[in-house]
N, CA, C and O atoms as a GROMACS GRO file, in nm:
protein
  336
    1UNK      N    1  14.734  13.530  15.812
    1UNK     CA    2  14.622  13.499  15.724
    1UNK      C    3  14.561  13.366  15.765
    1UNK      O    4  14.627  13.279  15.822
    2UNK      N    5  14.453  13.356  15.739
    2UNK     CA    6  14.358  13.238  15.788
    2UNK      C    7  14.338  13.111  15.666
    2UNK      O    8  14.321  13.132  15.546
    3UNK      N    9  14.344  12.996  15.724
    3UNK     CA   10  14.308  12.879  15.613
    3UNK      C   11  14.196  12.938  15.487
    3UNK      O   12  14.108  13.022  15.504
    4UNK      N   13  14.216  12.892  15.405
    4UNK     CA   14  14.079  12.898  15.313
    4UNK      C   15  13.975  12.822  15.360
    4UNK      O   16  13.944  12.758  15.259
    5UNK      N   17  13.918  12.797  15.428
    5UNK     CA   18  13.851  12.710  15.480
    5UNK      C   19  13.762  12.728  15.608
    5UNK      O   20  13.658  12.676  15.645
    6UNK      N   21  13.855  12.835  15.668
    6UNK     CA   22  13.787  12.877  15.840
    6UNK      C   23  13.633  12.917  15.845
    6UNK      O   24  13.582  13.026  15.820
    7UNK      N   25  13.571  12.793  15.887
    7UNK     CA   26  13.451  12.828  15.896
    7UNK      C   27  13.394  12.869  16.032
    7UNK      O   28  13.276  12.881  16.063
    8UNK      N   29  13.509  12.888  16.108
    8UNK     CA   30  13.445  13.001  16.238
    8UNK      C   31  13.468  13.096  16.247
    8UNK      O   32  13.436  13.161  16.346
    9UNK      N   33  13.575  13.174  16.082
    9UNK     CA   34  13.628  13.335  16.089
    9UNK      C   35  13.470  13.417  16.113
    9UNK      O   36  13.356  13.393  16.074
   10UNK      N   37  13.528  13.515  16.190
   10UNK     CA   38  13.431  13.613  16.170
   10UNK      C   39  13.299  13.621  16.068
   10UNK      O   40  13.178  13.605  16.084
   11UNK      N   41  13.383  13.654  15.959
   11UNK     CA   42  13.302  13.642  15.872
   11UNK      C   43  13.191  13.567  15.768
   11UNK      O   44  13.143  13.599  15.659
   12UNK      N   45  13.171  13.417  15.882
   12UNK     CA   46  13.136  13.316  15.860
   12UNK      C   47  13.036  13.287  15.965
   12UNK      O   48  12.996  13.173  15.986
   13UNK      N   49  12.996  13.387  16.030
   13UNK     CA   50  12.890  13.370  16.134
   13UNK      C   51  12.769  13.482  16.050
   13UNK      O   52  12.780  13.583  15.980
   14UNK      N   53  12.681  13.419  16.092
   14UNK     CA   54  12.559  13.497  16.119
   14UNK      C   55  12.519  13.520  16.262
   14UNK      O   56  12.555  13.449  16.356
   15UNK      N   57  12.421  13.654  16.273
   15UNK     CA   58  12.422  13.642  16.418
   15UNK      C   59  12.511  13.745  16.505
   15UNK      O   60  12.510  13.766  16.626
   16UNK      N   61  12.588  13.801  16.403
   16UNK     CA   62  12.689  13.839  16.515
   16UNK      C   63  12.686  13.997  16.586
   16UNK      O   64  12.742  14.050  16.682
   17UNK      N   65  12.586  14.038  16.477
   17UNK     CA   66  12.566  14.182  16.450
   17UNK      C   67  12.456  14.237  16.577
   17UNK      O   68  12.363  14.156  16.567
   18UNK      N   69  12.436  14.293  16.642
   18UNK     CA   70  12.333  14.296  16.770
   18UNK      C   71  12.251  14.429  16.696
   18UNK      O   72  12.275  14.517  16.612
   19UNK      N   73  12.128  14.379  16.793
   19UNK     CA   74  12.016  14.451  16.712
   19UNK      C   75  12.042  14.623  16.739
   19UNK      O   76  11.973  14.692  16.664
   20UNK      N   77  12.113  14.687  16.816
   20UNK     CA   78  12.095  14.769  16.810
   20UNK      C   79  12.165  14.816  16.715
   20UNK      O   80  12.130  14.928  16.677
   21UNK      N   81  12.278  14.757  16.649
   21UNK     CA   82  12.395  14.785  16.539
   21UNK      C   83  12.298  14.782  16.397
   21UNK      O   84  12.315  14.849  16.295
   22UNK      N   85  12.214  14.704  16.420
   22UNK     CA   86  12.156  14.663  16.309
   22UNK      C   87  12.088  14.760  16.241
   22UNK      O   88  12.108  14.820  16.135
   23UNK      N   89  11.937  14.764  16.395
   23UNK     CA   90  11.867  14.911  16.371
   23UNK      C   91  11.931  15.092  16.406
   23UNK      O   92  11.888  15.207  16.402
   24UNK      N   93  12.033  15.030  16.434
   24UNK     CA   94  12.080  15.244  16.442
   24UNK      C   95  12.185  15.276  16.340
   24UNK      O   96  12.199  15.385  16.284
   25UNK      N   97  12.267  15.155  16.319
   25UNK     CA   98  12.412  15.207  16.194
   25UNK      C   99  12.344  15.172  16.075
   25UNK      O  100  12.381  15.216  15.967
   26UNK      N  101  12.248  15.095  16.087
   26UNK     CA  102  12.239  14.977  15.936
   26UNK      C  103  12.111  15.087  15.903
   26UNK      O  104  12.111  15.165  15.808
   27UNK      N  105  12.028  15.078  15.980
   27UNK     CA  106  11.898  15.111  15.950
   27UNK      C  107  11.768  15.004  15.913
   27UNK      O  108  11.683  15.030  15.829
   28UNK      N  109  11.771  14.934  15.958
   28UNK     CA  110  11.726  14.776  15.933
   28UNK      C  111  11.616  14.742  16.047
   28UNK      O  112  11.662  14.684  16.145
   29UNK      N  113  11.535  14.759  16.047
   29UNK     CA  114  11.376  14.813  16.150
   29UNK      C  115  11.314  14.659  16.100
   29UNK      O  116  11.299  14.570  16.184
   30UNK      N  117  11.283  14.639  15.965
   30UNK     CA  118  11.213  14.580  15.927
   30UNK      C  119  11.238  14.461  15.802
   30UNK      O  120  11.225  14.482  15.682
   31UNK      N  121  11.277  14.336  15.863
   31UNK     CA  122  11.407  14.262  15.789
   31UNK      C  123  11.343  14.171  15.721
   31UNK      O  124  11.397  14.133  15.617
   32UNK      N  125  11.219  14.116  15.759
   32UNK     CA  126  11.138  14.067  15.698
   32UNK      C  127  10.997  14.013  15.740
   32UNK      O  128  10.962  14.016  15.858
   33UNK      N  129  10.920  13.964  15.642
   33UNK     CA  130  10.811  13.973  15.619
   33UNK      C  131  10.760  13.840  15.675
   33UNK      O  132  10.639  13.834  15.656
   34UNK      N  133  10.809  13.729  15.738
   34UNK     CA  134  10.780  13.637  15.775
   34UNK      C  135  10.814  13.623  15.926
   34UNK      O  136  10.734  13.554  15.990
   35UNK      N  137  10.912  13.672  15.991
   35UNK     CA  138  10.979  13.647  16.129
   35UNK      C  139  11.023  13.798  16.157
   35UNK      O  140  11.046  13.872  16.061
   36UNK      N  141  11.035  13.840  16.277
   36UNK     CA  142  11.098  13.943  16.354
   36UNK      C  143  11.189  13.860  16.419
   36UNK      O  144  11.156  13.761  16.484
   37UNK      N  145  11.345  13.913  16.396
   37UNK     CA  146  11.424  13.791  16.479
   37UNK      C  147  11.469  13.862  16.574
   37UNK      O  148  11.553  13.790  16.628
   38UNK      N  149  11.465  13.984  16.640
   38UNK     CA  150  11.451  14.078  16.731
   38UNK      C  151  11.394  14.004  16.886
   38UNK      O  152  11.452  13.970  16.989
   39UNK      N  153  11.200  14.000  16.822
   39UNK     CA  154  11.154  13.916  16.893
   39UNK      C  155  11.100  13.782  16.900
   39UNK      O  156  11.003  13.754  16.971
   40UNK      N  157  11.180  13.675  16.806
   40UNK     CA  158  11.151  13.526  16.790
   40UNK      C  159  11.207  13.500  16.908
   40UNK      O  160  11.320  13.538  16.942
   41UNK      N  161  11.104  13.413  16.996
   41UNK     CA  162  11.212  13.336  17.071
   41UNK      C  163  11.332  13.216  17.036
   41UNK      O  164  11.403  13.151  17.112
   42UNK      N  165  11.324  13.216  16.932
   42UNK     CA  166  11.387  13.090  16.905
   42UNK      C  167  11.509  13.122  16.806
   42UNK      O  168  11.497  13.115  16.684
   43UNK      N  169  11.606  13.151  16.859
   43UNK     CA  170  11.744  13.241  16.743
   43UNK      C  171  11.739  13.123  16.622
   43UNK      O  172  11.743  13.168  16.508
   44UNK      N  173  11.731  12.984  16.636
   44UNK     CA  174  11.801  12.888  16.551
   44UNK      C  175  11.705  12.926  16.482
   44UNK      O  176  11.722  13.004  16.388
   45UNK      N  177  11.562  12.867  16.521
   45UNK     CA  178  11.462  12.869  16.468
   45UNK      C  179  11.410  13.010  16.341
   45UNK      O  180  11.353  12.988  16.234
   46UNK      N  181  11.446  13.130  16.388
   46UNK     CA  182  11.459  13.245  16.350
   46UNK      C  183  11.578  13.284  16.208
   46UNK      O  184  11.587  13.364  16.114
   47UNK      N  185  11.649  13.177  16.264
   47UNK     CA  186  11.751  13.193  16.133
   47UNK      C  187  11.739  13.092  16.009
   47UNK      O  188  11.803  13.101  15.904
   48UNK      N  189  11.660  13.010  16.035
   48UNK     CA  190  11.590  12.903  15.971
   48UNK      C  191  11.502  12.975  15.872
   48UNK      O  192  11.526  12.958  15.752
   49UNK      N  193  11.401  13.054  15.912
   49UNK     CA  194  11.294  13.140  15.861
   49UNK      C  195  11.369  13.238  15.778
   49UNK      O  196  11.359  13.242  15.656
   50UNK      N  197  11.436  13.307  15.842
   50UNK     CA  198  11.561  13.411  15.740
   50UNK      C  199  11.624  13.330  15.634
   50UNK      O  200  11.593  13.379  15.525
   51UNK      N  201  11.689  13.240  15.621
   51UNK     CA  202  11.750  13.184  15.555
   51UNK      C  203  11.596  13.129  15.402
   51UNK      O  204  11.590  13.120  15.279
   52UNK      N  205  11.535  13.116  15.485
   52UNK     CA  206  11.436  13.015  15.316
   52UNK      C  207  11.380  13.103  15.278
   52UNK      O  208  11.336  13.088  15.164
   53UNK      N  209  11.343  13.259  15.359
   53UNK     CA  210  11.282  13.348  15.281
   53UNK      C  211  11.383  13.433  15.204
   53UNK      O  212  11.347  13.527  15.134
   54UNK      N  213  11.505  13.396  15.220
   54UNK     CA  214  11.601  13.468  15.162
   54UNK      C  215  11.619  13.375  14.977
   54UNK      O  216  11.611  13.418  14.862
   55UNK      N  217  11.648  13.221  15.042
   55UNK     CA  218  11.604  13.131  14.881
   55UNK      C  219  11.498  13.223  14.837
   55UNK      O  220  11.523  13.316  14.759
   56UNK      N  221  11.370  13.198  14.889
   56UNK     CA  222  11.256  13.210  14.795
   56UNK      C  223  11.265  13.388  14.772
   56UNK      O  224  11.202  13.424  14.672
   57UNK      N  225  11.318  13.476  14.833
   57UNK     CA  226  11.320  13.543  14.743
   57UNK      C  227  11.411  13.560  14.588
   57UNK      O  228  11.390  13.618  14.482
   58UNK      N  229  11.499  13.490  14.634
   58UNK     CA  230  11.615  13.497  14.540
   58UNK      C  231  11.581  13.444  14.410
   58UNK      O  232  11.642  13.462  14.304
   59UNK      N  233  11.449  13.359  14.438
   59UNK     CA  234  11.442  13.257  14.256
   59UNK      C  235  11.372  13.366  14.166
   59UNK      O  236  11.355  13.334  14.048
   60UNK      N  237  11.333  13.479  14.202
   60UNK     CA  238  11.307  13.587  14.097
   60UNK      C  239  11.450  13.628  14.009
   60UNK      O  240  11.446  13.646  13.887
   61UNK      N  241  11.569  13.638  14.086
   61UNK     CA  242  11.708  13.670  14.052
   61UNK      C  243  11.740  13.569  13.964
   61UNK      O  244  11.845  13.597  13.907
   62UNK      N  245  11.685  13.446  13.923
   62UNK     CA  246  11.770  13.344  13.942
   62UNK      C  247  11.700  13.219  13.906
   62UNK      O  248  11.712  13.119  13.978
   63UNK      N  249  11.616  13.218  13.787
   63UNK     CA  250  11.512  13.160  13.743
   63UNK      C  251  11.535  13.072  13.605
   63UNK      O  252  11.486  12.964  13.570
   64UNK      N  253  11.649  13.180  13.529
   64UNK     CA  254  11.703  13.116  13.397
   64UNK      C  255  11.848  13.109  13.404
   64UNK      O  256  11.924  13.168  13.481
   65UNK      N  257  11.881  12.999  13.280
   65UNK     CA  258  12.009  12.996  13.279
   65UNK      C  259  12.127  12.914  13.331
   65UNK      O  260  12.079  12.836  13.413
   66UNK      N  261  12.256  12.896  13.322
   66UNK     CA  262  12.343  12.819  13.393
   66UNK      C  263  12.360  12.820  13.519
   66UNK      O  264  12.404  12.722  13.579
   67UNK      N  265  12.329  12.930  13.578
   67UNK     CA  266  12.345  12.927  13.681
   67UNK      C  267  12.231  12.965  13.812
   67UNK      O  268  12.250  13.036  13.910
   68UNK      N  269  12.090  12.874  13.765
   68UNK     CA  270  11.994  12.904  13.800
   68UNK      C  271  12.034  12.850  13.979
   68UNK      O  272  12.017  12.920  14.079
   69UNK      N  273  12.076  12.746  13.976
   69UNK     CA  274  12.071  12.624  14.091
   69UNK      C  275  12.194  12.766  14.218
   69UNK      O  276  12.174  12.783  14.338
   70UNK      N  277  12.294  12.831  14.140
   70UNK     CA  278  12.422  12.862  14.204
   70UNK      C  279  12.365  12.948  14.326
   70UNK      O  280  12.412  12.927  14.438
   71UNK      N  281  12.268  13.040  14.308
   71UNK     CA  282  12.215  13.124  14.452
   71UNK      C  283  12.180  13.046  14.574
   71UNK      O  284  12.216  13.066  14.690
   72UNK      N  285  12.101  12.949  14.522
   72UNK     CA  286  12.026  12.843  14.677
   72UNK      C  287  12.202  12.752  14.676
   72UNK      O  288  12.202  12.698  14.787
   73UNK      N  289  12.252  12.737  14.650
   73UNK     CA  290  12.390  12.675  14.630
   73UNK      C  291  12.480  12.797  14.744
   73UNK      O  292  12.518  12.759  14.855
   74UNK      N  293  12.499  12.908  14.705
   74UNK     CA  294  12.546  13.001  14.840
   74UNK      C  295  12.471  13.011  14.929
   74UNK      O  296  12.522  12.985  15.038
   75UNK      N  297  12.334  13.047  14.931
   75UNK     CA  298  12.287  13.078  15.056
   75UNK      C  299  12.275  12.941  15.127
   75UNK      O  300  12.253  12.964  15.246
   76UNK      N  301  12.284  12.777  15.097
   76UNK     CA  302  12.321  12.687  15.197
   76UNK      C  303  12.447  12.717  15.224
   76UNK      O  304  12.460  12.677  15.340
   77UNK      N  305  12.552  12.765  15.189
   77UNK     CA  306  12.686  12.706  15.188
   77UNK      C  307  12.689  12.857  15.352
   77UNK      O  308  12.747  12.846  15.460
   78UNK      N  309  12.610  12.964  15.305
   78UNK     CA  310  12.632  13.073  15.396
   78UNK      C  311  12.556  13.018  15.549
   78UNK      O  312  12.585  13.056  15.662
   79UNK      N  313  12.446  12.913  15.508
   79UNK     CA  314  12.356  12.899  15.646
   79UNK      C  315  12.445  12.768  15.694
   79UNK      O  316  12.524  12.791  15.786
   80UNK      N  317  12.441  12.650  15.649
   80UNK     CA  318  12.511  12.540  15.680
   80UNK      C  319  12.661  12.502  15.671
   80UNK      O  320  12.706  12.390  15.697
   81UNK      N  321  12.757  12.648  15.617
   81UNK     CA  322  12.894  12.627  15.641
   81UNK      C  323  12.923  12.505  15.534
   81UNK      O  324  12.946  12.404  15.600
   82UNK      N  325  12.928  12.483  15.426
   82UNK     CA  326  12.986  12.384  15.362
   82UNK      C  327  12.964  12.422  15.204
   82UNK      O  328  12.877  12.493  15.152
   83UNK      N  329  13.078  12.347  15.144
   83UNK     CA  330  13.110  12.375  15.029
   83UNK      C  331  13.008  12.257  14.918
   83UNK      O  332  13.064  12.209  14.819
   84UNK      N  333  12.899  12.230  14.942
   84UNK     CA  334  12.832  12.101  14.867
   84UNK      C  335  12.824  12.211  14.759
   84UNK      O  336  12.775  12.185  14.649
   0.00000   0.00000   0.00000
């Protein structure tokens, strides 16, 4: 078993999934509405764009309540690896 902590397990990457896995098992053609990361040249850059359109979609989810802040709170912790 792995530390609680391993932030290079597997399952702690993005990225890892190749596009053809994506578009033939997943079914995933069209991922979003701001970037094609297929054909961005720029992977970092590309995951940058994925990542804030993923926040800004999320504040519809996530607008009232105690735990308004907790979504943009995972999706850094999922893009930047850390527990802030």
């Amino acid at each position: 078993q792995r530390k609680m902590d391993d932030y290079f397990a597997d399952d702690m990457n993005y990225g890892d999934i190749s596009e053809k896995a994506l578009k033939e098992r997943y079914k995933l053609h069209d991922i979003s509405s701001r970037v094609n990361p297929f054909t961005f040249p720029n992977r970092l850059e590309s995951a940058r764009i994925l990542f804030d359109e993923f926040r800004s979609l999320s504040k519809s989810l996530s607008f009232v309540g105690e735990y308004q802040a907790l979504i943009g709170k995972l999706i850094d912790h999922m893009q930047y690896r850390h527990g802030d």
